[in-house]
C-alpha positions in Angstrom: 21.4 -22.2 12.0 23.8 -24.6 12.8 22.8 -27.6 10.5 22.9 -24.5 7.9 26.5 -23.9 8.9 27.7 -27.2 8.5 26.0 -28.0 5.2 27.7 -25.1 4.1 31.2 -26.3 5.7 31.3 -29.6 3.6 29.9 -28.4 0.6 33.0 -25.8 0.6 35.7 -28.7 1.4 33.6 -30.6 -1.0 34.2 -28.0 -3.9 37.5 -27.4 -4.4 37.2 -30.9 -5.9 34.6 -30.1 -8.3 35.8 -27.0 -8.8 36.7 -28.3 -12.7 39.0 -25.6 -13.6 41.0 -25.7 -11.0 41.3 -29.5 -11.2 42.1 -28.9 -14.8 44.8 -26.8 -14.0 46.2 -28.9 -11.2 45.8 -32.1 -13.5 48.2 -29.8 -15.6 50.4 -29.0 -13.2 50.9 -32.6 -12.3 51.8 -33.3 -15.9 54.5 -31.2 -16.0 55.6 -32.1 -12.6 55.6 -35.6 -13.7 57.8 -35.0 -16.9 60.2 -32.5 -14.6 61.5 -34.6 -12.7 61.9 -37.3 -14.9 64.9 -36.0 -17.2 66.1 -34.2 -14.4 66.8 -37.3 -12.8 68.6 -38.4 -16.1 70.8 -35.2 -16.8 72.4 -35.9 -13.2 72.9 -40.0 -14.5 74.5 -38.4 -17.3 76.6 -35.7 -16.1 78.1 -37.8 -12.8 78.0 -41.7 -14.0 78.8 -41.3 -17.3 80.2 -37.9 -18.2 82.3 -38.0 -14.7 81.6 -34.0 -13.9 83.2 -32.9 -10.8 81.0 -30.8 -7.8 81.9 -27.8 -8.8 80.9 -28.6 -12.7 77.8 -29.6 -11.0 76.9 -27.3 -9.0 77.0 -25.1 -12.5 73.6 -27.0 -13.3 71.2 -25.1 -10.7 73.2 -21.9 -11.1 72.5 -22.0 -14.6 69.0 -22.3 -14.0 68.9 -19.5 -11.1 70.6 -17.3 -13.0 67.8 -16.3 -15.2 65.2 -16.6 -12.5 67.2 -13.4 -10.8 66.9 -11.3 -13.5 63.3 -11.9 -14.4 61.8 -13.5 -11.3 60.3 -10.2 -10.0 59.3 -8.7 -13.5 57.7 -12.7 -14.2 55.4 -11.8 -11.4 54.7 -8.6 -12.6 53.5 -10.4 -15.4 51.5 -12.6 -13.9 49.6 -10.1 -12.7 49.1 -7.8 -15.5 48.8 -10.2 -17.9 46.5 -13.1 -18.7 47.6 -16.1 -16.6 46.6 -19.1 -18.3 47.9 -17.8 -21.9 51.1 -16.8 -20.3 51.4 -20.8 -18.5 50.9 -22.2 -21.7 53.5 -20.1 -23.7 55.8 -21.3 -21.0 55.0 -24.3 -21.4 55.3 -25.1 -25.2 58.7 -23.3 -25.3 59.7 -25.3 -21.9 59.0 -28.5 -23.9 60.7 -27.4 -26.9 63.7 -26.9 -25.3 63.8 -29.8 -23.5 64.1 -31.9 -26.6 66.8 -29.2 -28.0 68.2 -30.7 -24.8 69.4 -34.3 -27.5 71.4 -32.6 -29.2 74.1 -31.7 -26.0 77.1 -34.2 -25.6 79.0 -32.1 -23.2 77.9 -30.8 -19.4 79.0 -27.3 -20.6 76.8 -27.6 -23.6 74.0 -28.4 -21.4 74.6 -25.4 -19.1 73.4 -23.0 -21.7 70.2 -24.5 -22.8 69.4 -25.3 -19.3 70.1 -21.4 -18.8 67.3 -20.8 -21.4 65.1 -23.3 -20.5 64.5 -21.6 -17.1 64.0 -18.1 -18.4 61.3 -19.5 -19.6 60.1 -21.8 -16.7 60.6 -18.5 -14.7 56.9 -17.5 -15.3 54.9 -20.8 -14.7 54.7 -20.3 -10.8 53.9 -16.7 -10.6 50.8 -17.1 -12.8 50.2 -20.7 -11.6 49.8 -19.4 -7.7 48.3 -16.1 -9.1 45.3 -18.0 -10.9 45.2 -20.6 -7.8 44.1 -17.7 -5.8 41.7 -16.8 -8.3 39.9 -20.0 -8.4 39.8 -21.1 -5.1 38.3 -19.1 -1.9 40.3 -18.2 0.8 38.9 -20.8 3.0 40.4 -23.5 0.9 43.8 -22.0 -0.3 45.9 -24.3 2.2 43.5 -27.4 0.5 44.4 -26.3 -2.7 48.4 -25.3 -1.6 48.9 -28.5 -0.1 47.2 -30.3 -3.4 49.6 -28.9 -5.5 51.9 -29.6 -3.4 51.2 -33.3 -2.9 51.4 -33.9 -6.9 55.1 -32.4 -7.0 55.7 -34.9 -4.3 54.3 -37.7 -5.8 55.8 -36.7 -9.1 58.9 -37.1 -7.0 58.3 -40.8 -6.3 56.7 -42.1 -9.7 59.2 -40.2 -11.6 62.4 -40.8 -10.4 61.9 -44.3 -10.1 59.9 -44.8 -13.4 63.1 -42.5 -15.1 65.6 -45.1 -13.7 63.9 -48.1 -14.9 63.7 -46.6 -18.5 67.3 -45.5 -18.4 68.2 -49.3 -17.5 65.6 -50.5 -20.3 65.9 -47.9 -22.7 68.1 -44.6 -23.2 68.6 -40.6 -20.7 67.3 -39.4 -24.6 64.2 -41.4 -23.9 63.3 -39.7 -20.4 63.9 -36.6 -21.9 61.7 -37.1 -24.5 59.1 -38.0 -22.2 60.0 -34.6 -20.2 58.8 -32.5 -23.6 55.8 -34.8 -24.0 54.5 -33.9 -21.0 55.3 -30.2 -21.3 52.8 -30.1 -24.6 50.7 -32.0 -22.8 50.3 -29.4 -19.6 49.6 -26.7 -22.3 47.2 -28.8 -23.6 45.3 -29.3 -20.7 45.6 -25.5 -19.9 44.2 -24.6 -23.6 40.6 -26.5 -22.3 40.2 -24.0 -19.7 41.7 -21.0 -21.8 38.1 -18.7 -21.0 38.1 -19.3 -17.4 39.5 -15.9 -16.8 36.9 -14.3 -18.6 34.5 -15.8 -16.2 35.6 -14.5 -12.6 32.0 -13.9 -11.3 31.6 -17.9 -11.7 34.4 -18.6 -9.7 32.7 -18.1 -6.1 31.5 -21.6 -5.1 28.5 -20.3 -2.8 24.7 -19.7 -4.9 23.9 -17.3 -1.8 27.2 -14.6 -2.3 25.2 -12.1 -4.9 26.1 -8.7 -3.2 29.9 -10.7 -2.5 30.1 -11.7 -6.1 29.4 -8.3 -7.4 31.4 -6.7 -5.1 34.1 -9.1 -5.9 33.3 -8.3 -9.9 33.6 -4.3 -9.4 37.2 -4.8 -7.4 38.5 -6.7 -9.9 37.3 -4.4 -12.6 38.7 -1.8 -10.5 41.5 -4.0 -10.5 42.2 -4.5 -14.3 41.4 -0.8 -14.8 44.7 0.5 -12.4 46.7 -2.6 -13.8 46.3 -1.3 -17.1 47.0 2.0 -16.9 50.5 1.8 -15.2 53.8 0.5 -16.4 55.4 -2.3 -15.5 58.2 -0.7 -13.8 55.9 0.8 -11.4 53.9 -2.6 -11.0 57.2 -3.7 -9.9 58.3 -1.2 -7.3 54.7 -1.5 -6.1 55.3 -5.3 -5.5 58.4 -4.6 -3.6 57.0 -2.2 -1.4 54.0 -3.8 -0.7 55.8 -7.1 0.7 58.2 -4.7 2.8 54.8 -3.6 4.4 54.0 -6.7 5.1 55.6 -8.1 8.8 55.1 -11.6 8.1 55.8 -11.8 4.5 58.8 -10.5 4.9 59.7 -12.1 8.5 58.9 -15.8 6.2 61.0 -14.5 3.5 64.3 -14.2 5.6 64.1 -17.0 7.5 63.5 -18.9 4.4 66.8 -17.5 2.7 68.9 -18.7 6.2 67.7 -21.7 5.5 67.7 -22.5 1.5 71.1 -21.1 1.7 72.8 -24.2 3.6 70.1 -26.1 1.3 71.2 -25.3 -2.1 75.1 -25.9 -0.9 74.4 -29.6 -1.1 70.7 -29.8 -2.7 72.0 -30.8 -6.1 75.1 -32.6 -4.6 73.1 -36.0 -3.8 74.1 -37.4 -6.7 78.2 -36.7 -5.6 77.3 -38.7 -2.4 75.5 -42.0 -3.6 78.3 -42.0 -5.7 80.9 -42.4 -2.6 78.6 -44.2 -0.8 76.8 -46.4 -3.3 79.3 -46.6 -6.6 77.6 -49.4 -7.7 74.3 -48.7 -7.9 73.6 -45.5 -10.6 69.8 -46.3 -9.5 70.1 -44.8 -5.8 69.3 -41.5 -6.8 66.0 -42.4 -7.9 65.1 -44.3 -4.7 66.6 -41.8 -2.8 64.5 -39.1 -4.6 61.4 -41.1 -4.6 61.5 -41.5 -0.9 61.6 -38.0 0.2 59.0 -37.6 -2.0 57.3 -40.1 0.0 57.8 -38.6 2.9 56.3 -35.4 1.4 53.4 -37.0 0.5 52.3 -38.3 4.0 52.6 -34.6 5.7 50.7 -32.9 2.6 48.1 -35.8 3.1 47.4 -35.0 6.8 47.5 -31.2 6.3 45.0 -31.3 3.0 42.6 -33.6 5.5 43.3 -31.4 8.8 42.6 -28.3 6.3 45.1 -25.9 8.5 49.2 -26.1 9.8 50.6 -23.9 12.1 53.0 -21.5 10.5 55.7 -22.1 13.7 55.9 -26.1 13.2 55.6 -25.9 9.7 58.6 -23.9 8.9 60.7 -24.8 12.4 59.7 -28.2 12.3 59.9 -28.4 8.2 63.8 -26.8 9.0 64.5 -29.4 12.0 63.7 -32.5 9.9 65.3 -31.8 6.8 68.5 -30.9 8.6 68.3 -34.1 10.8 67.8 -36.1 7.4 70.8 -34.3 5.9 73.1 -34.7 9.0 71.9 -38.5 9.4 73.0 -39.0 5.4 76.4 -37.9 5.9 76.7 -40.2 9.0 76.6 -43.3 6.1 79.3 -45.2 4.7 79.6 -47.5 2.3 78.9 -50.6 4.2 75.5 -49.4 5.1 72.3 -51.0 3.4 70.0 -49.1 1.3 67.3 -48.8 4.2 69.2 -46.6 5.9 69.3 -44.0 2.7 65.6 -44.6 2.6 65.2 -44.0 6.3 66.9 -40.8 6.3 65.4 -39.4 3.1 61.9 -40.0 4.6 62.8 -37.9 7.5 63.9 -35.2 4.6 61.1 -35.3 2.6 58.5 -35.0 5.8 60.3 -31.7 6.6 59.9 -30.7 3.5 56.5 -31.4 3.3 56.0 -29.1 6.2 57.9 -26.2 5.2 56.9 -26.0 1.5 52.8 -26.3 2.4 53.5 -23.7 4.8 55.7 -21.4 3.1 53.6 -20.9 0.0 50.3 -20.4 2.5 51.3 -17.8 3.8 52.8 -16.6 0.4 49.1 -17.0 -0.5 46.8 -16.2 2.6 48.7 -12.9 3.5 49.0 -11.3 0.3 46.6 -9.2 -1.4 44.7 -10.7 -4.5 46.0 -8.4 -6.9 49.5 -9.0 -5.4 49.8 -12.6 -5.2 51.8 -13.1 -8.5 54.3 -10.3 -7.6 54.8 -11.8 -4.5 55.5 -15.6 -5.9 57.7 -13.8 -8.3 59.9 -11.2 -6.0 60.3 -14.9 -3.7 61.5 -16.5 -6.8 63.7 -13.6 -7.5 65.5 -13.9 -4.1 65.7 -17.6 -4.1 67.9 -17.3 -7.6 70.1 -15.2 -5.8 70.7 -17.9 -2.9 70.9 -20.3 -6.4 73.6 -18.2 -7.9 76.1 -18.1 -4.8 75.0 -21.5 -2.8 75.6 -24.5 -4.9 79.0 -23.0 -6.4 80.5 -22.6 -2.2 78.7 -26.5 -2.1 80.9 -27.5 -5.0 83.8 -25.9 -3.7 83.7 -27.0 0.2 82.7 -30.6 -1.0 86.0 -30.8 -3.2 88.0 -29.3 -0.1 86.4 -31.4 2.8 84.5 -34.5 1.4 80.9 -34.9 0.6 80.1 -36.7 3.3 81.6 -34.6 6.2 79.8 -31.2 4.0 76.3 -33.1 4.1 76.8 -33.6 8.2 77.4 -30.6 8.7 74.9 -28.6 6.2 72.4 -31.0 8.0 73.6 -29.9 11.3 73.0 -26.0 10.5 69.9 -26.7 9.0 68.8 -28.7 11.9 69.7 -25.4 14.2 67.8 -22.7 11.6 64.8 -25.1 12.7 65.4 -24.9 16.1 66.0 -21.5 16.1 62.4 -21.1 14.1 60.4 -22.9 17.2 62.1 -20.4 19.6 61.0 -17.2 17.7 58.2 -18.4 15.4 55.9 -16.6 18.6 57.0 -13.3 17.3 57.4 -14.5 13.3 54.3 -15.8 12.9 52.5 -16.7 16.2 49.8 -13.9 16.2 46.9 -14.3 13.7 46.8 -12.3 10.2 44.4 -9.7 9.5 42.3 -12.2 7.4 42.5 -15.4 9.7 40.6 -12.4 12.2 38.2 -11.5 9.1 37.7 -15.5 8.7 37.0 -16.5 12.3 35.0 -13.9 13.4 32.6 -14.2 10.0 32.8 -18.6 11.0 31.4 -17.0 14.5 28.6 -14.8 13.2 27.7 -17.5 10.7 27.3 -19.7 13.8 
């Protein structure tokens, strides 16, 4: 019985790996992860070296882009949802590239603006469905394999394309890294267009030959499903999605904790660029390093959590809060003197705490929501963090043009630092006792045993 239990242990870690759908769809996500980040990094070039914006005119940028995330982020994961996922990421998508190369044709940071603005609206429905149809594909067992998967690829985008995006500004052109940010739009949609009739095979998508009466019971509730999804509107999907989370203590526990946190984030989280500029003038480059090293740091916590297969909630989101505040405080200690190490050393210590919060954070998202809930979720979380968008970055702007950039980051980082703290004292109550399902899961682990 046991050797039968542990066959049947690594042949589930073993799956989500051959689970071919799934890695087409991560393989996608990469892609566009990959292209993202890469004219991201060469708007900000633009708009501080060599268009000279100010913080505030700065700080415009990610309101732009939360701005239409608040009015459609909920109704997005209504969408998710109701409608087919994969269809709906690739729509997104080809229009997300699109406008990306419209992107060319600005020569202005306020002509930007506008079809950044548009540009979101659009982007607004890739996560929903993307974290909707993760949950669809993968079993429960292997959702913080899979979370901390996708995950590691936006990290790793994070290194490769910062740093690849600076060296082909210095060789090349910002319109050629944004024409490589399209490319690999159409090329996502591509990849998702190969695996277009994997939701029209959900009884395959159990990885266990010995689940018949599971699968089949798993096939009638999601006809059941389909059939309640279709007969109501979408307003009432969306007050149900609202509700639901309010009903649910640690969704909505992770939800406002996050917000204390993301909101001394977002003052400074597109300000970077403002302080390598103070602190390294010289060196437009910088910001690529930077970027790629807290993407580094990412990488090394999603690594040990994908191989561990489990995180507590309490060190994750504490610990993720304590050591990106730390990394933000330590940033703001620099001056101009300083050696580049230093900025690396620092932005490792940022990019470890995010690692931690952002595997945890969307497990939990995942693992204690309902099925048929997941997209709302996602997309009510998006809805609230374009509200912290909308506000945060413009009082950023405006206390870094009062006080200095560097004495704003020390003390963001310093807040941050305390949000953490204050996460390890209560996370006992937040999130210490165990979900309904991790009881489901352990007690079904010790009758299979």
């Amino acid at each position: 019985m046991k050797i039968n239990f542990l066959n049947r242990k690594l042949s589930s870690e073993s799956s989500l790996l051959n689970n071919r759908r799934f890695m087409r769809m991560f393989t996608a996500y990469a892609t566009a992860s990959f292209g993202e980040w890469f004219d991201a990094i060469a708007i900000q070039i633009i708009m501080v070296y060599r268009w000279g914006a100010s913080p505030v005119t700065l700080a415009l940028v990610p309101v732009a882009m939360a701005l239409p995330g608040l009015i459609l982020g909920s109704f997005a994961g209504v969408a998710a949802d109701r409608f087919p996922k994969l269809k709906l990421m690739m729509l997104a998508d080809l229009l997300t590239g699109i406008l990306t190369l419209v992107l060319l044709t600005a020569s202005h940071p306020y002509a930007v603006i506008p079809i950044l603005m548009c540009r979101a609206a659009v982007s607004s429905f890739i996560m929903p469905a993307h974290q909707a149809m993760t949950r669809s594909l993968v079993r429960e067992e292997q959702l913080v394999q899979a979370t901390s998967l996708n995950g590691l690829v936006n990290q790793f985008s994070k290194i490769a394309g910062p740093l690849l995006g600076g060296m082909t500004l210095a060789i090349f052109s910002p319109q050629v890294c944004i024409g490589i940010g399209a490319c690999a739009r159409f090329a996502s949609a591509s990849l998702l267009w190969s695996i277009r009739g994997a939701e029209t095979k959900k009884n395959e998508l159990l990885h266990t030959e010995d689940s018949f009466h599971e699968e089949k019971k798993f096939h009638v509730d999601q006809e059941a499903v389909d059939a309640a999804v279709g007969s109501t509107s979408v307003w009432s999907d969306w007050k149900d999605g609202w509700t639901y989370l309010f009903q649910q203590r640690m969704l909505i526990c992770t939800l406002i904790y996050s917000v204390f946190g993301l909101f001394a984030l977002l003052m400074i989280d597109y300000q970077f660029t403002m302080l390598l500029r103070e602190i390294a003038p010289d060196r437009e480059s910088m910001l690529g390093i930077l970027v790629a090293a807290i993407g580094a740091g990412s990488v090394v916590v999603m690594i040990l959590v994908n191989r561990v297969g489990r995180l507590s909630y309490v060190i994750g989101l504490g610990g993720g809060y304590l050591g990106i505040g730390l990394g933000i405080a330590g940033l703001g200690l620099l001056q101009t003197v300083d050696t580049a190490l230093y900025i690396i050393m620092f932005a490792v210590l940022i990019g470890v705490g995010n690692g931690l919060y952002m595997v945890t954070n969307q497990t939990i998202m995942q693992k204690e929501s309902r099925q048929d809930m997941v997209g709302r979720v996602f997309g009510i979380s998006n809805t609230v963090v374009s509200v912290v968008l909308i506000s945060a970055p413009l009082l950023g702007g405006i206390v870094i043009e009062s006080v200095g950039v560097r004495t704003t980051f020390f003390w963001i980082g310093c807040t941050i630092a305390v949000i953490g703290v204050v996460g390890f004292v209560s996370g006992s109550y937040l999130w210490g006792e165990k979900s309904k399902r991790e009881k489901e899961a352990t007690i079904k682990r010790t009758e299979s045993a």
